[in-house]
N, C-alpha and C positions, 0 to 999 in steps of 0.2 A: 368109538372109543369107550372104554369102560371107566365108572367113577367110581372112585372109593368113599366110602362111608364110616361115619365113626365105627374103631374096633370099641367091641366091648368086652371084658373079661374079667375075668373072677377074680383078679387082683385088684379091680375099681371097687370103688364105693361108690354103691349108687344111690341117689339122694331120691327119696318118692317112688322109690322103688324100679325107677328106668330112667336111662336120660338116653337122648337122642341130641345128636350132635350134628347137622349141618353148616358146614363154613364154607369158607374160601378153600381151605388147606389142612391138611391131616394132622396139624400140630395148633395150639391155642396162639392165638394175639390177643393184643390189646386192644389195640384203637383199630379202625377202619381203615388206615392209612398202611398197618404193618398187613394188614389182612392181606391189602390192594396186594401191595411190597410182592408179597410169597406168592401171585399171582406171575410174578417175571422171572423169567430165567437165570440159573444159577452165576451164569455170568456177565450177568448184567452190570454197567460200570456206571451209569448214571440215571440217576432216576428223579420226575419230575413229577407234583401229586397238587392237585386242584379238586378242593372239597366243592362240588357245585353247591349239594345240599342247602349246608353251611353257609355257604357265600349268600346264595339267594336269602338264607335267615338274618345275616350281619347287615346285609344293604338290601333291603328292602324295596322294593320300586321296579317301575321299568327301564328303567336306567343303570341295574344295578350292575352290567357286564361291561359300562365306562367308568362306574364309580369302583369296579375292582382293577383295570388298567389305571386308573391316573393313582389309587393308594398301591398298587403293584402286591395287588391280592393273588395273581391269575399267572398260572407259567404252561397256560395249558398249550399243548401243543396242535387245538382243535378248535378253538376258542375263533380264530382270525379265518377260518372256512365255516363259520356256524351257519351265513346266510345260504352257502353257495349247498350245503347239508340238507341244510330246510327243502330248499328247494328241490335237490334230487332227490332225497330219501323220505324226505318227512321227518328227519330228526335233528334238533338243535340242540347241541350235548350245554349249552348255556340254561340251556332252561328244563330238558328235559333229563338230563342225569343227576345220577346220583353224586357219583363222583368219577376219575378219570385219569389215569394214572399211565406215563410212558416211560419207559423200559429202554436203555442204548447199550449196546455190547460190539463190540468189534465185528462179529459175525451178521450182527442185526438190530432191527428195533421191534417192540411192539406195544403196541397200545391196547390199555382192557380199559373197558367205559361200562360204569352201572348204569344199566338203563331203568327209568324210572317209569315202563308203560311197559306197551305188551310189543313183547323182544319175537312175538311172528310178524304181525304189522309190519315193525321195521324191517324183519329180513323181507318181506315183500315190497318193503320200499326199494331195498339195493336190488332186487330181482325185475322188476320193472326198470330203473336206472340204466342195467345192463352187467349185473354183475349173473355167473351163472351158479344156478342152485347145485350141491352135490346131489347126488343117485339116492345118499343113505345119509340117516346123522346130519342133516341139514339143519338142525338146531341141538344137536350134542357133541359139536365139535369139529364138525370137519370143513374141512378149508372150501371157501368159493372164490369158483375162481375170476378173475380181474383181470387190472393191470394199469399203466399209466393212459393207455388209451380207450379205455372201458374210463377210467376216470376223469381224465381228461374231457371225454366226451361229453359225460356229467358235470361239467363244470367245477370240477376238484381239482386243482391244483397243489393240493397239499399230500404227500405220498403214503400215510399213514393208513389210508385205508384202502388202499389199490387191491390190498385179497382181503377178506374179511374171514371171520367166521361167528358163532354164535353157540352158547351155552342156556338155553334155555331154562334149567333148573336152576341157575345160579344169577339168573337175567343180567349177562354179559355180552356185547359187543367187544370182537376183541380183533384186532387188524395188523395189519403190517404191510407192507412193500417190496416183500419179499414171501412166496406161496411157501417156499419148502420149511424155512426159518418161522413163518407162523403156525406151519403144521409141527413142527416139534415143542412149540411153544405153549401148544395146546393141550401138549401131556402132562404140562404141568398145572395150567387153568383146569385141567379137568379131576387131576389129581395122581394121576399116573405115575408124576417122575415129581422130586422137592423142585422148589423156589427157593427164589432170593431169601437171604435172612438178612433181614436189615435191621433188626434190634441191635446189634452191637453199634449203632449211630442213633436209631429212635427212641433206645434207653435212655438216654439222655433229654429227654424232650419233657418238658414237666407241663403241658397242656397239649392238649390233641390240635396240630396244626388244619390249618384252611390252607395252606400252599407250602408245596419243600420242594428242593432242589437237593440233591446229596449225588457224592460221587465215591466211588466206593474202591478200594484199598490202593493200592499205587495212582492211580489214575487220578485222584484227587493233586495230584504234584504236576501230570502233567496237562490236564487240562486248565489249572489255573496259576501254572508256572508266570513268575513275572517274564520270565523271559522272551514273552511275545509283547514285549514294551519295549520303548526305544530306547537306546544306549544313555542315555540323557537319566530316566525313570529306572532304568536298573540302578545303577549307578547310586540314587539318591535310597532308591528301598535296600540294595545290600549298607549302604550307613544306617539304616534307619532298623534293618533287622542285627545289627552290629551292637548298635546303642542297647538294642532290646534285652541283647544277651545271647545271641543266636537262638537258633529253633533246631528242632528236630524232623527229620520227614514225615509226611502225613500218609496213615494207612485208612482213611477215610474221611469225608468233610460232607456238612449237613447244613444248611440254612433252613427256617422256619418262620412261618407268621402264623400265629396264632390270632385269637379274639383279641379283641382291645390292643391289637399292635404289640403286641409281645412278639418279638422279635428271640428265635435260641439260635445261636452258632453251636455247631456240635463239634471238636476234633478228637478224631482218633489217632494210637501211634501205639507200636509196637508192642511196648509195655508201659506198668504204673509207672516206674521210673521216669520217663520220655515225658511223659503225661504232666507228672510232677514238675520237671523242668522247665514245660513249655507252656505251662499252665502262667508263670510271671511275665515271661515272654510277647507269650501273645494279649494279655492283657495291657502291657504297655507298648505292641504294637496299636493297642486299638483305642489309643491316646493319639494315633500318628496322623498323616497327612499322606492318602496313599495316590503313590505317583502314577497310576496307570488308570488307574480311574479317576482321578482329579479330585477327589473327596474328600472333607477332614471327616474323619471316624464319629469322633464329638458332635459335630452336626447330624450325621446318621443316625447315631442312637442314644438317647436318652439316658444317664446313669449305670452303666454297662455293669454288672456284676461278672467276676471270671471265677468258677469252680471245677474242682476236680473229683472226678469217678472212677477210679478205675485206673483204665487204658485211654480214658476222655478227659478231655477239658473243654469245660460248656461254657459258654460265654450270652447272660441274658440281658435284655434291656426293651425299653419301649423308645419305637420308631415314630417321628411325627410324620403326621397323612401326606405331606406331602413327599415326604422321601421315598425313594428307591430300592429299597437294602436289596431285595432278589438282584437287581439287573447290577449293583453296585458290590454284591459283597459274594454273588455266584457265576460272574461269568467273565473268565481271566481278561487279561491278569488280574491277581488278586494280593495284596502286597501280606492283608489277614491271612493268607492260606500261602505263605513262604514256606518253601521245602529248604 
């Protein structure tokens, strides 16, 4: 597979007389996190991002991959096979990435992990394990092949990495569970075809998070519809979304922890108008007592500020260490994220 590289042309200003440009992706980000983002496929509907780096600088120690479960640092989806990694391949994305970020679309999933050591190594880990090398492009892209019984054999039970593949220049591990759905995946890691754009939710985010969950336009309604709460808890949250003012539907929804427990809710919706509306709304939702999680909001977060951007309305606060907000405020029902 072939990689694109920065265009350069006569209509740029070039600063010291040349700039060379390698990224993730043929368009500029900000943070790490949107970099990751534009690493996943254009249809991708939820996305889950754990900064190891970071984490390992906030909690310090060897202990720091229980001290980010019990503050609910960590939504990694690799995190709970780290040992059973170790042991097949040689790599523990806790302590050895950079960061690690998973991708979910109807068609598929996949996972890209920065690896923070030398990305031949490890592909000789999965080669010895049992996974097979390709012919060509064995570390620029192309798919190896697996399966749940190659993984399973290794001691993997988790499905994410069943095909693997690897980008060498960009020191990426990047996997999936599916070989044909990671080989298309890969034109976009490698730069061939665009990614996700997830700044219309990250722009909102006013410090570069350590963990996000975001689910991205429609999809944000029905993964975290109340409606998978029992007759009893709808019931109590359509009075409580009533009280509020009603709301509008949501064309995107984003959770974040930053440092210091900065806690950002992100919502998207259609237009500023929507925005504006639901912007009172869900602020005095997030006064409430939400029935399907069993949470009063006020215990969750600390002094909540609700503002509007746009087509957003961001909702910030700080979380005390022992609470939950990811497993509380991203994983339906959610009474905050009423369609």
């Amino acid at each position: 597979m072939s990689r694109r590289v920065a265009i350069v042309t006569a209509l740029l200003v070039v600063v010291a007389g040349a700039a060379a440009v390698i990224g993730y992706v043929v368009w500029p980000r900000d943070s790490d996190f949107e970099k990751a983002a534009a690493l996943l496929p254009d249809d991708t509907l939820r996305v889950t991002w754990t900064d190891w780096g970071r984490l390992r600088d906030e909690l310090p120690g060897p202990d720091f991959v229980n001290q980010a479960d019990d503050r609910d640092l960590s939504v990694s989806s690799l995190a709970s096979a780290a040992p059973e990694l170790e042991g097949a391949v040689g790599f523990d994305p806790t302590t050895d990435a950079e960061w690690e970020i998973l991708g979910q679309g109807r068609e598929g999933m996949v996972v890209v992990v920065k690896v923070d050591g030398d990305l031949g190594e490890l592909a000789s880990g999965f080669e010895d394990a049992g996974w097979t090398r390709p012919s060509s492009d064995d570390l620029a892209g192309e798919v190896w092949s697996g399966g749940a019984d190659v993984a399973a054999a290794a001691g993997l039970l988790t499905p994410e990495l069943q095909f693997v593949a690897f980008d060498e220049e960009q020191g990426l591990l990047v996997g999936s569970d599916q070989p044909t759905y990671l080989d298309s995946a890969m034109e976009v890691v490698t730069g061939d075809e665009d990614g996700l754009d997830i700044t219309p939710l990250s722009d909102g985010l006013e410090h570069d998070p350590l963990d996000v969950t975001a689910f991205l336009g429609d999809y944000a309604c029905e993964a975290l519809t109340m409606g998978e709460a029992d007759e009893d808890a709808q019931a109590v949250a359509d009075d409580l979304v009533d009280e509020a003012g009603g709301v509008t539907p949501l064309k995107g929804y984003l959770v974040a922890l930053s440092a210091e427990r900065r806690l950002s809710v992100v919502f998207r919706f259609a237009d500023d108008a929507q925005a504006e509306h639901d912007a009172s709304s869900r602020g005095a939702l997030m006064t409430a007592e939400d029935p399907g999680q069993m949470v009063a909001y006020p215990d969750l977060v600390a002094s909540p500020r609700t503002t509007t951007d746009g087509d957003r309305v961001v909702i910030t606060g700080r979380v005390d260490e022992s609470s939950a907000p990811m497993a509380n405020l991203a994983s339906g029902p959610v009474l905050l994220a009423s369609c």
